[in-house]
C-alpha positions as CSV (number, residue, x, y, z in Angstrom):
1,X,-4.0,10.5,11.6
2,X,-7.4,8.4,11.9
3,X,-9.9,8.8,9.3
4,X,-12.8,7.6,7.4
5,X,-14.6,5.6,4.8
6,X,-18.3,5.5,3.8
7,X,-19.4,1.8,2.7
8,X,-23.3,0.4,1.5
9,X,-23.0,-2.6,2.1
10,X,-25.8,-6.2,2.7
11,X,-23.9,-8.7,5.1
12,X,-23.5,-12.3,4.0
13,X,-25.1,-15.4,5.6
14,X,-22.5,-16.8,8.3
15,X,-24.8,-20.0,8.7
16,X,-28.4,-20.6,7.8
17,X,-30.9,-17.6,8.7
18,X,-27.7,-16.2,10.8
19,X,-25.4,-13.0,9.0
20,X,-22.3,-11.6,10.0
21,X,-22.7,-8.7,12.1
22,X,-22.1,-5.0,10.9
23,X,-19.4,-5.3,13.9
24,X,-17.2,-8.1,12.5
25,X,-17.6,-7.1,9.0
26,X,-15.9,-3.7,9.9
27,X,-13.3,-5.2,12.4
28,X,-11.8,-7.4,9.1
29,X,-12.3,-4.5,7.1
30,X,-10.5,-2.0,9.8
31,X,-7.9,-4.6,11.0
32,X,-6.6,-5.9,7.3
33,X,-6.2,-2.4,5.8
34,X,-4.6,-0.6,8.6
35,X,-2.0,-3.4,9.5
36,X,-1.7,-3.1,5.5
37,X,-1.4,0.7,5.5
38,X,1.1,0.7,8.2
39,X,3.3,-2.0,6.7
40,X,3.7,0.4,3.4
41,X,4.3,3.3,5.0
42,X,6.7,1.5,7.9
43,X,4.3,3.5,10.3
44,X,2.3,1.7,13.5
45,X,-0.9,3.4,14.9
46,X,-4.2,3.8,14.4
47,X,-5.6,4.4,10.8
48,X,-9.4,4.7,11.0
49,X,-11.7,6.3,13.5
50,X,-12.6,4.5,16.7
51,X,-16.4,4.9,15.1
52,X,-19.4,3.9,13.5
53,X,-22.4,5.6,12.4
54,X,-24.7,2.3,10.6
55,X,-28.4,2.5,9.3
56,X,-30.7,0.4,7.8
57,X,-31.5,1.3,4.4
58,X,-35.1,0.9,3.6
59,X,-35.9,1.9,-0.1
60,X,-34.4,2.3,-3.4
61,X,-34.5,6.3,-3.1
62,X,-32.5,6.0,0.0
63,X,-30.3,3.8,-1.2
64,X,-29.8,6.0,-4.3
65,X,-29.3,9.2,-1.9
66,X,-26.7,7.7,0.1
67,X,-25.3,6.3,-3.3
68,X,-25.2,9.4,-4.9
69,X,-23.6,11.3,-1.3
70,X,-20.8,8.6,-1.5
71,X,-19.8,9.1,-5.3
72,X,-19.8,12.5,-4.5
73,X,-17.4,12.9,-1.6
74,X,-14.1,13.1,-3.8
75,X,-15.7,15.8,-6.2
76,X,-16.7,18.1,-3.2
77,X,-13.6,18.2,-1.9
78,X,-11.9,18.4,-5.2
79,X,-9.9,15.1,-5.2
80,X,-11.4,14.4,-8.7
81,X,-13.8,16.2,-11.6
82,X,-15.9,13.5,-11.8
83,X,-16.6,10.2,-9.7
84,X,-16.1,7.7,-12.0
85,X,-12.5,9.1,-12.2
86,X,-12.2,8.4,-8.3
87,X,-10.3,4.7,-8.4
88,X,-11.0,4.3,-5.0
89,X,-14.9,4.0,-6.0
90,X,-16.1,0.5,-6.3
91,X,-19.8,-0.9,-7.3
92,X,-20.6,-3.8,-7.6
93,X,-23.2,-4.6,-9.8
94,X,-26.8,-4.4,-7.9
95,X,-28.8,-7.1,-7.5
């Protein structure tokens, strides 16, 4: 059963004034962790969505809205009380 993850991320410098695109960064992430997934569970098949809905963020009060949506997700749908208790979560400190 496909499914999803929601990510904020800022791509890394491939070579000078040149990044990695949105589309290769989610290819690693979608190709390592479903090969990954499937060698655990002795399953094959698709893990993730066949999908991508990206956006620029422009601002800190976007980027905290879509911040605060994210850590949210698992408490909505009742996964966990709180989201700092969601081990899945991961920040990185903010720079």
């Amino acid at each position: 059963m496909p499914d999803h993850a929601h990510l904020i991320l800022q791509p890394l410098e491939k070579f000078p004034e040149s990044f990695f695109s949105l589309a290769e960064i989610l290819h690693s992430i979608k190709s390592y962790s479903s090969n990954q997934i499937n060698k655990m569970l002795r399953m094959s098949g698709a893990i993730w969505l066949d999908e991508n809905f990206d956006r620029i963020v422009r601002g800190e009060s976007e980027l905290l809205e879509k911040m605060n949506y994210i850590m949210n997700n698992p408490v909505k749908i009742g996964l966990v009380g709180n989201p700092e208790d969601y081990k899945w979560l991961y920040l990185e400190n903010l720079k």
